[in-house]
N, C-alpha and C positions, 0 to 999 in steps of 0.2 A: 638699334637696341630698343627705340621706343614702340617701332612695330611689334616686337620680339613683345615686350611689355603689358601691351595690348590685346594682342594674340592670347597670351597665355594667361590672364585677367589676373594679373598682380596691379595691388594697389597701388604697388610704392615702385621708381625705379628702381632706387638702391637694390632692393632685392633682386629685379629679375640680373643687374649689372653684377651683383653677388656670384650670382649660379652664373650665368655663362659670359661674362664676361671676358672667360680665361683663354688663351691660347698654347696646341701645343707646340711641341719646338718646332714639329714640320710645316706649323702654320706661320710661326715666328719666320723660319726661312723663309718661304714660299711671301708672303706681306716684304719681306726685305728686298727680293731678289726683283720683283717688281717695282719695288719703289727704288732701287739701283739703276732698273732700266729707264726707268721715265727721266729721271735725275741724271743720269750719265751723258754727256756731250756727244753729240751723234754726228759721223761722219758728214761733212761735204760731198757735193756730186763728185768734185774734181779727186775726193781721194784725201784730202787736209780735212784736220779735224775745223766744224764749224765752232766759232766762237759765241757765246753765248752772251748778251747785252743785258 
């Protein structure tokens, strides 16, 4: 956002964090559904789910 910031020569963050800050719901999915996969416990070679430490 602070590139965004910079790029667009707003003084203040708050403002450019105002205007695009927002996301739409396809984007809400699409940020979940990746952070599900990174988060979610991922198979073993053998087949069993790996435990996570």
């Amino acid at each position: 956002m602070k590139q965004v910031q910079l790029f667009l020569g707003h003084s203040n963050y708050s403002t450019t964090a105002d205007i695009y800050a927002h996301l739409s719901p396809n984007a809400l999915d699409a940020s979940g559904a990746t952070m599900q996969s990174l988060l979610a416990p991922k198979p073993a070679e053998n087949g069993k789910e790996a435990v996570s430490v």
